[in-house]
Residue frames as a rotation matrix with the C-alpha (Angstrom) as fourth column:
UNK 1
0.580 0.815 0.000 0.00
0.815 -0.580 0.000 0.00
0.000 0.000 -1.000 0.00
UNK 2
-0.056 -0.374 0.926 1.34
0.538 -0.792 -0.288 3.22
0.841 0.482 0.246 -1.18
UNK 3
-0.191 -0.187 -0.964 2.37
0.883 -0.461 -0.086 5.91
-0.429 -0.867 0.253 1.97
UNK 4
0.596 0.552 0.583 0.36
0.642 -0.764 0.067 8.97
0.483 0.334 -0.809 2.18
UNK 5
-0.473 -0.871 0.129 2.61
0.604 -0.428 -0.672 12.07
0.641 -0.240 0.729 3.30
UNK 6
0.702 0.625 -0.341 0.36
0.707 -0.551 0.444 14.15
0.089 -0.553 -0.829 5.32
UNK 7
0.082 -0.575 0.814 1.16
-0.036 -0.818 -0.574 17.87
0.996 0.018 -0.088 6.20
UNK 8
-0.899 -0.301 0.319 2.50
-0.293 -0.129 -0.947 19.13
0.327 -0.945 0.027 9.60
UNK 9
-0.415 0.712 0.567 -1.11
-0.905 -0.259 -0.338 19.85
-0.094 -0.653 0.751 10.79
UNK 10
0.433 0.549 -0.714 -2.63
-0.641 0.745 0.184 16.49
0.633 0.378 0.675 9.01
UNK 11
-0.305 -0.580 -0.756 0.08
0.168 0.748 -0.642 14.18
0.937 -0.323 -0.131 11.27
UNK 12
-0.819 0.191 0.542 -0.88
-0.536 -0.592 -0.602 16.05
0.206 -0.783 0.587 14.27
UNK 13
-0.084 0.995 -0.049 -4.55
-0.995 -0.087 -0.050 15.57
-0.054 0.044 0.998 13.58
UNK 14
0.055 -0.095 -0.994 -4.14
-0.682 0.724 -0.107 12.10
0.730 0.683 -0.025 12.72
UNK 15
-0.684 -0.515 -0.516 -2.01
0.186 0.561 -0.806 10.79
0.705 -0.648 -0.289 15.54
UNK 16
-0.920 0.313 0.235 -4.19
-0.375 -0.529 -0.761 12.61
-0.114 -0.789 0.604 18.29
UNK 17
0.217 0.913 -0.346 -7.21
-0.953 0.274 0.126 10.60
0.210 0.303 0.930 16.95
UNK 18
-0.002 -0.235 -0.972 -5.43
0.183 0.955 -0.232 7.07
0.983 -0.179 0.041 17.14
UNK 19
-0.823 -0.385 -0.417 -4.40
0.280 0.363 -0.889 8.04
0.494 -0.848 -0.191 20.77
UNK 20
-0.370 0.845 0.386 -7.75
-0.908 -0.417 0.040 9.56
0.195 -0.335 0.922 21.77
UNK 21
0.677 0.730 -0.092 -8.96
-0.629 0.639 0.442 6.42
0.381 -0.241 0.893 20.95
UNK 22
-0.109 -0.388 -0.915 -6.40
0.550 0.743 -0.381 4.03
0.828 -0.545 0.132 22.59
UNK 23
-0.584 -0.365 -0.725 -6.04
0.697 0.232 -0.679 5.97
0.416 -0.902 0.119 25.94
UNK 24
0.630 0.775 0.058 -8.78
0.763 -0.631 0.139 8.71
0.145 -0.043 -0.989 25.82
UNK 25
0.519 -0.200 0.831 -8.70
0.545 -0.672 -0.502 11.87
0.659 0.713 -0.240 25.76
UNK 26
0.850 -0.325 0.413 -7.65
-0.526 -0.508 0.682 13.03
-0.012 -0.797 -0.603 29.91
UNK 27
0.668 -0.713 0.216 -4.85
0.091 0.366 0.926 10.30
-0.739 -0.599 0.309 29.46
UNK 28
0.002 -0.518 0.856 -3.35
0.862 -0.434 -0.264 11.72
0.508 0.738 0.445 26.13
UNK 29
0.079 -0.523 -0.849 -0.81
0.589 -0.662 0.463 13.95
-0.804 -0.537 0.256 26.47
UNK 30
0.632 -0.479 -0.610 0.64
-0.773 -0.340 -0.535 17.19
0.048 0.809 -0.585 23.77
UNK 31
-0.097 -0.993 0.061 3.78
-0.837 0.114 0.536 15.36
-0.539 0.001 -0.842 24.54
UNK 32
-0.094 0.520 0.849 1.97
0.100 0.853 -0.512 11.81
-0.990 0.037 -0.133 23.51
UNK 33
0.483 0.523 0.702 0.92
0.585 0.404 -0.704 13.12
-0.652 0.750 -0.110 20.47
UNK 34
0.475 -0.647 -0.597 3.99
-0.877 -0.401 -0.264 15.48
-0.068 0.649 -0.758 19.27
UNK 35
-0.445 -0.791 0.420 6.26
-0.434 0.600 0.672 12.09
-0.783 0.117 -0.610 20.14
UNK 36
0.023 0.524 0.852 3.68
0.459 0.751 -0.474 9.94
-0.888 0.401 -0.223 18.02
UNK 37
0.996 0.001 0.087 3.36
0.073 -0.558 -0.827 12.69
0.048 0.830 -0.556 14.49
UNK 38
0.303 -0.863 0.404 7.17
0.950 0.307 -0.057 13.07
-0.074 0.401 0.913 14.75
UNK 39
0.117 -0.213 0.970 7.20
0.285 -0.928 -0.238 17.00
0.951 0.305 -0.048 15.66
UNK 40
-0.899 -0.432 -0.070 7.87
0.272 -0.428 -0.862 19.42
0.342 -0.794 0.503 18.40
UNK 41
-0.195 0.977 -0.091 5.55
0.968 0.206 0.140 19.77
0.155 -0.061 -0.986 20.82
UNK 42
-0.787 -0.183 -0.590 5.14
0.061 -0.974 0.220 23.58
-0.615 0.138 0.777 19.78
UNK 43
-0.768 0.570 -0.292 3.63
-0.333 0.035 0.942 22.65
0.548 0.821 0.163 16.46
UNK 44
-0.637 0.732 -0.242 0.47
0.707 0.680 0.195 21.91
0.307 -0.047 -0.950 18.34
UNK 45
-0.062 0.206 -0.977 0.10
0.402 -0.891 -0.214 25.11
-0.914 -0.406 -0.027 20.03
UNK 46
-0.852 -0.328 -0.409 1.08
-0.187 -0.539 0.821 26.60
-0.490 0.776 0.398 16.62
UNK 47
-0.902 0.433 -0.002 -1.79
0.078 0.168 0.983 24.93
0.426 0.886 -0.185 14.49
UNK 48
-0.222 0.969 0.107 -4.23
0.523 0.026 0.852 24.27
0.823 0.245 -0.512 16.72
UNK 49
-0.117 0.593 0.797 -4.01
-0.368 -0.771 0.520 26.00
0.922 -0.232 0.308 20.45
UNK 50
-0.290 0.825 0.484 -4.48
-0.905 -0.401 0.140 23.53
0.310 -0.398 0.864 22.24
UNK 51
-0.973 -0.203 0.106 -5.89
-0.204 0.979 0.003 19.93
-0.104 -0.019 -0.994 23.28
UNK 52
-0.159 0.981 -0.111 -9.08
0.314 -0.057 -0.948 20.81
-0.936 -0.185 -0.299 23.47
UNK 53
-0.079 0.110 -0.991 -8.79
-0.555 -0.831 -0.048 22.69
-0.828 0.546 0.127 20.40
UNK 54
-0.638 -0.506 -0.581 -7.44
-0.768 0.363 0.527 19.97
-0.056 0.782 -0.620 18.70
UNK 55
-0.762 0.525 0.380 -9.96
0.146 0.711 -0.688 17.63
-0.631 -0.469 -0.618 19.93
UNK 56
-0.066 0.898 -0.436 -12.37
-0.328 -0.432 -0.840 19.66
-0.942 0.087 0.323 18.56
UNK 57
-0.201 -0.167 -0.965 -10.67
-0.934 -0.266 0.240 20.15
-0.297 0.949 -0.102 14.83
UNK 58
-0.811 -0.407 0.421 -11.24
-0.328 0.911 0.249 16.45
-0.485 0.064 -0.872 14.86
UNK 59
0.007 0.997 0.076 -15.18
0.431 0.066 -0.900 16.49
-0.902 0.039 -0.429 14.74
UNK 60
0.338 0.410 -0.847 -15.01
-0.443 -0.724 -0.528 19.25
-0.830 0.554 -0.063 12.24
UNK 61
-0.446 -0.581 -0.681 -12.85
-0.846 0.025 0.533 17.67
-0.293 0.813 -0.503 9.73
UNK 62
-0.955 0.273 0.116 -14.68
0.296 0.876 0.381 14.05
0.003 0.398 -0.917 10.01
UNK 63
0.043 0.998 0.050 -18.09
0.738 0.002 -0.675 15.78
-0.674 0.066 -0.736 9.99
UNK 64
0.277 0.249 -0.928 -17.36
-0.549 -0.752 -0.365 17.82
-0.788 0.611 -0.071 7.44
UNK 65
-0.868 -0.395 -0.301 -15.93
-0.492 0.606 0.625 14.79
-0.064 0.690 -0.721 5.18
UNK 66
-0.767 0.539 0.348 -19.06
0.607 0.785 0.123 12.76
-0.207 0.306 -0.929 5.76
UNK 67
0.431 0.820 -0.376 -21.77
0.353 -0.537 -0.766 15.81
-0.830 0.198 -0.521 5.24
UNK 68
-0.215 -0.115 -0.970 -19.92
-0.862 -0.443 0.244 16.62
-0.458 0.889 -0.004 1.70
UNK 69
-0.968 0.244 -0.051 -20.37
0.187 0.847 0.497 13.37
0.165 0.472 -0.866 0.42
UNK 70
-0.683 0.502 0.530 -24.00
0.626 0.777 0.071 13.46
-0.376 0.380 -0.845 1.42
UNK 71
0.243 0.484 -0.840 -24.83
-0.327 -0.775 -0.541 16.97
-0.913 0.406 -0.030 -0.09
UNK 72
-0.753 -0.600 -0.270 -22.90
-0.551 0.352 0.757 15.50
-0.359 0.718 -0.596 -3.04
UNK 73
-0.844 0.518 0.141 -25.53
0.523 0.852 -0.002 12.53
-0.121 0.072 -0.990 -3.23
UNK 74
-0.523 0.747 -0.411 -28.60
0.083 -0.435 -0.896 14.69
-0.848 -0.503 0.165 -2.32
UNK 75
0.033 0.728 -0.685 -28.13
-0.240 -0.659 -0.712 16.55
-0.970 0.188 0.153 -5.09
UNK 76
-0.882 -0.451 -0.138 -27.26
-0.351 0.432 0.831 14.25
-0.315 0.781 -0.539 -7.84
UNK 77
-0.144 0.900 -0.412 -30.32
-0.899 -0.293 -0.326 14.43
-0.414 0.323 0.851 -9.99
UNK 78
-0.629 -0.744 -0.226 -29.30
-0.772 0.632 0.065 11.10
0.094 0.215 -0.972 -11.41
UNK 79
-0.936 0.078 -0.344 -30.54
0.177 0.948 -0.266 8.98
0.305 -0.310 -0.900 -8.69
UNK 80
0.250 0.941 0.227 -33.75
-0.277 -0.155 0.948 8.50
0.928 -0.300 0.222 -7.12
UNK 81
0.408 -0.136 0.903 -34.37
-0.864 -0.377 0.333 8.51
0.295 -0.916 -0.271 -3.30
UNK 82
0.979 -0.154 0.134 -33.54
0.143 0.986 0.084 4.73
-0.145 -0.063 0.987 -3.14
UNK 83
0.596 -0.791 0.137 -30.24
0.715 0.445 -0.539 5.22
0.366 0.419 0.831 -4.50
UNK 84
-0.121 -0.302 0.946 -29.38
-0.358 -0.875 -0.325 8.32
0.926 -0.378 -0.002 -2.62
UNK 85
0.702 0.489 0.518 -30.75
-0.684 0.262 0.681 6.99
0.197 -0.832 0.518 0.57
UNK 86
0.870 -0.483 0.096 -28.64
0.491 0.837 -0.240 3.59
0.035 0.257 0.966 -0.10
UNK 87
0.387 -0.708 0.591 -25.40
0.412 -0.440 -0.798 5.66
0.825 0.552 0.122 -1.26
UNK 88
0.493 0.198 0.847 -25.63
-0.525 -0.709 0.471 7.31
0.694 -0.677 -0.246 2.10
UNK 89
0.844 0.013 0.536 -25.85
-0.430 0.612 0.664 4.44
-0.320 -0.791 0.522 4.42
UNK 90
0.678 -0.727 0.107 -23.15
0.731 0.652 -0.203 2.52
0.078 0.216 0.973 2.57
UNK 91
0.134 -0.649 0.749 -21.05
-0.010 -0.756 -0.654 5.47
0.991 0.080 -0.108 3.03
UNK 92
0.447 -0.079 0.891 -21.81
-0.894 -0.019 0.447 6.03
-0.018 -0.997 -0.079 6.75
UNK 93
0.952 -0.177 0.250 -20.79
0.000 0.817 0.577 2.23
-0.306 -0.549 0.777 7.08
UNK 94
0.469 -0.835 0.289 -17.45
0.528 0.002 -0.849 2.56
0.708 0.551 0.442 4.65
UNK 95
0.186 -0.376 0.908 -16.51
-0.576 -0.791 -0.209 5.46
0.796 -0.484 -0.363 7.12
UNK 96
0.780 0.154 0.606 -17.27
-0.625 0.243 0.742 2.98
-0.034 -0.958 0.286 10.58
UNK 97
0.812 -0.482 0.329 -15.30
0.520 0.854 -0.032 0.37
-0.265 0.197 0.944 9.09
UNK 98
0.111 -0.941 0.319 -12.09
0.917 -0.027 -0.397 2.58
0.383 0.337 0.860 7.69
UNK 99
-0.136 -0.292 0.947 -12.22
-0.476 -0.819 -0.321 5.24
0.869 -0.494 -0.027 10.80
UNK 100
-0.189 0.030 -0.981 -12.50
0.386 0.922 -0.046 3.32
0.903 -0.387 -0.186 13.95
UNK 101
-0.730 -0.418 -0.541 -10.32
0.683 -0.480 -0.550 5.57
-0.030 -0.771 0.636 15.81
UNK 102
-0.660 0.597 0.457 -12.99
-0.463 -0.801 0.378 8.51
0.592 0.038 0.805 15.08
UNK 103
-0.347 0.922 -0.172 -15.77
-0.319 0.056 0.946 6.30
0.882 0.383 0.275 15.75
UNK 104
-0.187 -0.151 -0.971 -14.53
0.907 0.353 -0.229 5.20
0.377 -0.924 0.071 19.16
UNK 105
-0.833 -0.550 0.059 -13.81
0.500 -0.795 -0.344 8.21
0.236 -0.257 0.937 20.05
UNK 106
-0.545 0.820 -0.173 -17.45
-0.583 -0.223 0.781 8.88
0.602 0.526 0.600 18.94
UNK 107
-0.005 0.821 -0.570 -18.54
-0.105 0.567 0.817 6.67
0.994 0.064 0.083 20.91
UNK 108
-0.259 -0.359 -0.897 -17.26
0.909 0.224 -0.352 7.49
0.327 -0.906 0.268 24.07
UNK 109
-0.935 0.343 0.088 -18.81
-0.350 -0.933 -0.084 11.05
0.053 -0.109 0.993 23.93
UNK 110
-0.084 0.967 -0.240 -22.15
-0.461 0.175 0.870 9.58
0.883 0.184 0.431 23.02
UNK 111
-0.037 -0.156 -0.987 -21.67
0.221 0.962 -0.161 6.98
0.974 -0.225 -0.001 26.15
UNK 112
0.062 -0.362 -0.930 -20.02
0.976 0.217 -0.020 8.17
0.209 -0.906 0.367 28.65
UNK 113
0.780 0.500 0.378 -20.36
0.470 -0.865 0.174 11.96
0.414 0.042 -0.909 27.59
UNK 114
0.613 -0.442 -0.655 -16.83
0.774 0.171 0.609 12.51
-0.157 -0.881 0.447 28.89
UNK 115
-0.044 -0.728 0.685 -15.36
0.887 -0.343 -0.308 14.66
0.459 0.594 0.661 26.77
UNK 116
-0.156 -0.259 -0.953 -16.58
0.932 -0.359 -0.055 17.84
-0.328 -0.897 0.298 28.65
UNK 117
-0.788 -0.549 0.279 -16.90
0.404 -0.118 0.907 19.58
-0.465 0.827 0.315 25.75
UNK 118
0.220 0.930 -0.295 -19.95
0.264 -0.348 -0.899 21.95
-0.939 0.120 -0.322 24.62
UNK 119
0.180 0.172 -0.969 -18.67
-0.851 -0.466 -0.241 22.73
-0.493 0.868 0.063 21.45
UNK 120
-0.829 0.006 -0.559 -18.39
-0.503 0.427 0.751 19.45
0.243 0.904 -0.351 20.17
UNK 121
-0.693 0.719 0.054 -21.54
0.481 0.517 -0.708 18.08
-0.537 -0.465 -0.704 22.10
UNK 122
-0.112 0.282 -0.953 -22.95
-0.382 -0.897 -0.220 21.50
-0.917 0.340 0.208 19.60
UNK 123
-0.756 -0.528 -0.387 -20.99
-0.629 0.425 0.651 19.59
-0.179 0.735 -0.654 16.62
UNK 124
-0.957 0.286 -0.044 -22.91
0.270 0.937 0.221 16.45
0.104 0.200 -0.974 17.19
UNK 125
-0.042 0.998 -0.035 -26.63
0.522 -0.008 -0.853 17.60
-0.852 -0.054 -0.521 17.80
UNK 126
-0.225 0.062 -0.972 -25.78
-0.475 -0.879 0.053 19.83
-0.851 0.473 0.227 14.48
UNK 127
-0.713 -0.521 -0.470 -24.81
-0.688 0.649 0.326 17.03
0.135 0.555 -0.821 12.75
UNK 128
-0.963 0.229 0.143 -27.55
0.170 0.926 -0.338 14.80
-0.210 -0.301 -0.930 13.74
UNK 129
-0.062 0.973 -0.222 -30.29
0.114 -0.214 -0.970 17.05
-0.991 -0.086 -0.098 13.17
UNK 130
-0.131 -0.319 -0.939 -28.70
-0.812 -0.509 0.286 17.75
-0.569 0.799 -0.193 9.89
UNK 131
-0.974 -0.016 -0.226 -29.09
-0.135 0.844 0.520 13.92
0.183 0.537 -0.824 8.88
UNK 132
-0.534 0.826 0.180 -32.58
0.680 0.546 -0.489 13.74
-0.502 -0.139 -0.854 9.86
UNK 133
-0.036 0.382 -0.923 -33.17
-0.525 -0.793 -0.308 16.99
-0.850 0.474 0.229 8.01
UNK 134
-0.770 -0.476 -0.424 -31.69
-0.627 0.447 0.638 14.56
-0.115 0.757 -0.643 5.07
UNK 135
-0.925 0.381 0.012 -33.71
0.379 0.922 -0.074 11.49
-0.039 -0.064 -0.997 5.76
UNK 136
0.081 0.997 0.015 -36.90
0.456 -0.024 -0.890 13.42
-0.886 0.079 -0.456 5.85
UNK 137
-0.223 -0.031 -0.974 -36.18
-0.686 -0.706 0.179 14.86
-0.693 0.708 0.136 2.39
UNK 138
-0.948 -0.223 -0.227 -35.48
-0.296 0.881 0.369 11.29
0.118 0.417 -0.901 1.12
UNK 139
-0.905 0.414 0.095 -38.34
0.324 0.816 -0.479 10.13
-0.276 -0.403 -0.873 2.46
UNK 140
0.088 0.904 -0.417 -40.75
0.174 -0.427 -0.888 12.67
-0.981 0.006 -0.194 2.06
UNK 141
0.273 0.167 -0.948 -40.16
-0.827 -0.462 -0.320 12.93
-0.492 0.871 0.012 -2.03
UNK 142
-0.979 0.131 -0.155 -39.30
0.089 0.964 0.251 8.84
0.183 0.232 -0.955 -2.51
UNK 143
-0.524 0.847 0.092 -43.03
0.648 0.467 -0.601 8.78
-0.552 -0.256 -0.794 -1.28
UNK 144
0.034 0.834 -0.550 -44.35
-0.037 -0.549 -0.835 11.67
-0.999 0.049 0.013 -3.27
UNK 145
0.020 0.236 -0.972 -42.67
-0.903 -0.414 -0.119 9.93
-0.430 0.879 0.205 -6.32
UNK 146
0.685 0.688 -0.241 -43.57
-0.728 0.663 -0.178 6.97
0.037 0.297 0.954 -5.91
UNK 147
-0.163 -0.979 0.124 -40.09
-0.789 0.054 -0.611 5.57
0.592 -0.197 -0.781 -4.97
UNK 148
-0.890 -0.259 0.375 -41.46
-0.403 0.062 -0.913 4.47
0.214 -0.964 -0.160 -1.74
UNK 149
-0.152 0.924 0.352 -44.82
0.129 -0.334 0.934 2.98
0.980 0.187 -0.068 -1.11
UNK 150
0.515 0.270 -0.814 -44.56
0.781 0.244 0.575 3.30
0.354 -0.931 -0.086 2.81
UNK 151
0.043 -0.414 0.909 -43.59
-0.419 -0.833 -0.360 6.62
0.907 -0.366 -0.210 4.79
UNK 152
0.619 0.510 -0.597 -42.64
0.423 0.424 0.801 5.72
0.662 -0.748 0.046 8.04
UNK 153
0.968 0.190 -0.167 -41.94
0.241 -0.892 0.383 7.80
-0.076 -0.411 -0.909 11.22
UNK 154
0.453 -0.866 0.211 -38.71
-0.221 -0.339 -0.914 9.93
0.864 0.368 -0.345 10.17
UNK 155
0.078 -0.577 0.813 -36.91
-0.990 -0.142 -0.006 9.50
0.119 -0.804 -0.583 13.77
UNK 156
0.855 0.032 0.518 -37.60
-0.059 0.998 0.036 6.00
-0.516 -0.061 0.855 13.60
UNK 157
0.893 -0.428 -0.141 -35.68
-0.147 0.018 -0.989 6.15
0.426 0.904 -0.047 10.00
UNK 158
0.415 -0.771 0.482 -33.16
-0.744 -0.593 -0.308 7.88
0.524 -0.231 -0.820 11.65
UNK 159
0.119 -0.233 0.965 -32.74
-0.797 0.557 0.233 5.50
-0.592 -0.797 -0.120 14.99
UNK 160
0.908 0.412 0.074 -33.17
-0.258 0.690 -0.676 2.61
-0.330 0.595 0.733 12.46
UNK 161
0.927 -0.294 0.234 -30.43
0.137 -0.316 -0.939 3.47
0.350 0.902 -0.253 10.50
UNK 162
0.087 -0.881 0.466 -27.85
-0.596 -0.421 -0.684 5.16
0.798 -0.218 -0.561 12.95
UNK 163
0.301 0.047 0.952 -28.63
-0.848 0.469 0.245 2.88
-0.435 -0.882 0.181 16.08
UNK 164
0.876 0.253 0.410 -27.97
-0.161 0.956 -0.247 -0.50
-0.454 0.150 0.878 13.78
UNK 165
0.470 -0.881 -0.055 -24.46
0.298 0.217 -0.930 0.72
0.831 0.420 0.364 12.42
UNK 166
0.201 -0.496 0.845 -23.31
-0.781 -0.602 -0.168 2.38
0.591 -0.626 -0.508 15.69
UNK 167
0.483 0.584 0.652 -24.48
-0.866 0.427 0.259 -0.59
-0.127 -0.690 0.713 17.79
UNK 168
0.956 -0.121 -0.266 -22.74
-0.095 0.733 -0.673 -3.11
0.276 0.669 0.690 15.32
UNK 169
0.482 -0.672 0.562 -19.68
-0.471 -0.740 -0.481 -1.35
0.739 -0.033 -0.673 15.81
UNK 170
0.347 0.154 0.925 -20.07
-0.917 0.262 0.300 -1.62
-0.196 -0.953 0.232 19.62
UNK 171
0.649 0.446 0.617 -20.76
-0.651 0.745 0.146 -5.05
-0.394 -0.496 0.774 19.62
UNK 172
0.558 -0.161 -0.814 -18.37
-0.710 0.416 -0.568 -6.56
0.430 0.895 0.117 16.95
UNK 173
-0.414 -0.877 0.244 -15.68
-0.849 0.275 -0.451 -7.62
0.328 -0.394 -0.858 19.32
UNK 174
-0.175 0.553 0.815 -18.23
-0.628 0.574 -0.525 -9.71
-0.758 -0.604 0.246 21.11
UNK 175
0.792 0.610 -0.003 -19.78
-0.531 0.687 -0.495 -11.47
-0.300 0.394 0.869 18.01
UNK 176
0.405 -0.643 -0.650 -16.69
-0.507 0.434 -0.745 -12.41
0.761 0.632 -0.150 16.33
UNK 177
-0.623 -0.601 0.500 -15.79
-0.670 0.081 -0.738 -13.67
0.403 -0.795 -0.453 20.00
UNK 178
0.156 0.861 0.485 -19.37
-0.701 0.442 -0.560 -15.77
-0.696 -0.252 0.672 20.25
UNK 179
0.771 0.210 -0.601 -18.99
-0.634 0.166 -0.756 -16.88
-0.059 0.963 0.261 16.97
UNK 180
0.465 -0.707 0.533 -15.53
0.219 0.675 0.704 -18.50
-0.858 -0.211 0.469 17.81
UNK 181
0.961 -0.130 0.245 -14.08
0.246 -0.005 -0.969 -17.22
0.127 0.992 0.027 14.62
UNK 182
0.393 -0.905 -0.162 -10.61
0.578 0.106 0.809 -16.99
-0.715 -0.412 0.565 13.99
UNK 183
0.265 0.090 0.960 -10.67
0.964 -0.056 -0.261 -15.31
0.031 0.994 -0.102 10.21
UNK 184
-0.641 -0.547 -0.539 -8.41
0.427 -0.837 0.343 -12.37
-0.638 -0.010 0.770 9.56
UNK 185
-0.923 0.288 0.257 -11.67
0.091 -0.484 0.870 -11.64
0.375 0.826 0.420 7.33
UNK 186
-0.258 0.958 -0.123 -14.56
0.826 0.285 0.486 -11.46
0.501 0.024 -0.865 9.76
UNK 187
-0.511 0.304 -0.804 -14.20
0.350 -0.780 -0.518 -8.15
-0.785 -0.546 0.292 10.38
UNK 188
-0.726 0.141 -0.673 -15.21
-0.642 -0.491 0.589 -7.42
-0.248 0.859 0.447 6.55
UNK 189
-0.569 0.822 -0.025 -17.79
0.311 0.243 0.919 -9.63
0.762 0.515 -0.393 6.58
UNK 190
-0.532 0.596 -0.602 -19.49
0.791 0.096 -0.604 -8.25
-0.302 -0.797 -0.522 9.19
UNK 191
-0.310 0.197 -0.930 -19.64
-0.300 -0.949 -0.101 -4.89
-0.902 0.248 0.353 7.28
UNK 192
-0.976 0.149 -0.157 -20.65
-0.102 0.322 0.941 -6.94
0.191 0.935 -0.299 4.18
UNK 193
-0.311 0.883 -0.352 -23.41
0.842 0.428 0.328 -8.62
0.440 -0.194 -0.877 5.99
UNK 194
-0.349 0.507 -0.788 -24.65
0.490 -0.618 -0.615 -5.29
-0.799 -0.601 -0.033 7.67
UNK 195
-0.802 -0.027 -0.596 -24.95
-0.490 -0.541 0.683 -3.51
-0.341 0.840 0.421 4.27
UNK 196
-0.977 0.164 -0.133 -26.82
0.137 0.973 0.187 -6.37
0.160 0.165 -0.973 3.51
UNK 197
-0.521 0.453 -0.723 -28.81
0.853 0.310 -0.420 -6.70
0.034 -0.836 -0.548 6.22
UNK 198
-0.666 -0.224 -0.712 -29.23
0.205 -0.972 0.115 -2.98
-0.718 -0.069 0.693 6.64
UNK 199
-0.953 0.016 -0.302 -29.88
-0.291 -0.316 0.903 -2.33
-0.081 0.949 0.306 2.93
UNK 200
-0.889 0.428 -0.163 -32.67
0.224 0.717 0.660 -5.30
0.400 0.550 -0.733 3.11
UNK 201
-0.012 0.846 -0.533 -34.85
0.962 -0.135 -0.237 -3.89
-0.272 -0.516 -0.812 6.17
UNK 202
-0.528 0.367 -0.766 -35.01
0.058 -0.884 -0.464 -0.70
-0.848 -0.289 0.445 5.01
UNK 203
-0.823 0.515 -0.239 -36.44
-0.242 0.062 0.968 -1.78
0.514 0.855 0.074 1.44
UNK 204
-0.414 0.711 -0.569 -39.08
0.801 0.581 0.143 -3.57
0.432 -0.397 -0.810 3.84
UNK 205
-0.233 0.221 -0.947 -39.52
0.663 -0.676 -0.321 -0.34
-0.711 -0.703 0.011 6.27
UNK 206
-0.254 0.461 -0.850 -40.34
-0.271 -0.878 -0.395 1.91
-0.929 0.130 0.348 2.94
UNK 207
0.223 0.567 0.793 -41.90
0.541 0.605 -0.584 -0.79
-0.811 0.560 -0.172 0.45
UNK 208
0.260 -0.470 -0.844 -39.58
-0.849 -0.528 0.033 -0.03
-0.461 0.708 -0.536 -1.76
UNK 209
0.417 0.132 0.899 -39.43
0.201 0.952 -0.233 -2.48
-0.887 0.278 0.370 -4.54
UNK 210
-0.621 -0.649 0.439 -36.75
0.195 0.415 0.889 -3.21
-0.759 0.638 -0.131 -7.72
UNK 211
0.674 0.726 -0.135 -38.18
-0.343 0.146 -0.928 -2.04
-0.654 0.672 0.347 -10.95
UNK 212
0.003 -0.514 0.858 -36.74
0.752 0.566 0.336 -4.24
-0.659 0.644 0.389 -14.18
């Protein structure tokens, strides 16, 4: 696999996500994450200010990567709400599966609420209303063209949707640990078979049916 260079600030940002999630965020040091990016620990103060600061710049940069992609989709006259809708989710799951470290990280705020943090606790209720702002567009013009024959309740959608990849997540360690598997591949099927899965109950949840 080909080595991406990253700039100062990008190594920074990077590294300070991996250790967030391995030791959280009160037991990560500057020093922790200048030794880890390979700079002085200046160049943190310099870019971002901070730990807290930097904490933040994290949210913004992965929630601004995953809310261009789905303005991108929205408005791609192209598809219909099915395939926009789809495009979405399989995106949100690509992200869970090749960001971890975010999504931990993510998930300890959502959890355990520890971060402390009012501007990204801001971040995330923006960001959340902003996808249900999404999902009720989808939904409410897949049903008014006929896309859809079933409208059902938009927060459901929503919980549906985010609560069944977030949850997966969560849990993976455990199934693959029930399951008795040993397979340096059963972390990729698991994200196969959610997509799947996923993909199949929401055709069911807005009687949404395959034309030839």
């Amino acid at each position: 696999m080909k080595n991406v260079e990253y700039s100062t600030d990008k190594k920074i940002l990077y590294s300070a996500e991996k250790l967030f999630a391995d030791k959280g965020f009160a037991a990560t040091s500057t020093r922790d994450i200048a030794k880890s990016a390979g700079v002085n620990v200046s160049m943190i103060s310099y870019y971002f200010g901070s730990k807290e600061k930097l904490f933040e710049e994290i949210f913004k940069v992965r929630m601004k990567e995953g809310q261009s992609y789905t303005t991108e989709i929205l408005e791609n006259s192209e598809l219909n709400e099915w395939e926009k809708l789809i495009k979405i989710v399989e995106n949100y799951i690509r992200r869970v599966k090749t960001l971890p470290e975010f999504y931990t990280i993510l998930q300890t705020v959502y959890n355990v609420n520890s971060s402390g943090n009012e501007q990204i606790i801001s971040f995330l209720r923006t960001s959340k209303i902003g996808y249900i702002k999404v999902y009720q567009r989808i939904l409410d013009e897949g049903f008014e063209n006929g896309v859809f024959t079933k409208k059902p309740d938009l927060f459901f959608l929503h919980s549906v949707i985010t609560g069944t990849v977030f949850y997966s997540k969560q849990g993976m360690n455990l199934y693959k640990e029930l399951t008795g598997s040993h397979s340096d591949d059963y972390y990729e099927t698991h994200y196969n078979n959610l997509t799947k899965n996923l993909t199949t109950l929401l055709k069911d949840l807005l009687g949404y049916e395959q034309k030839n």
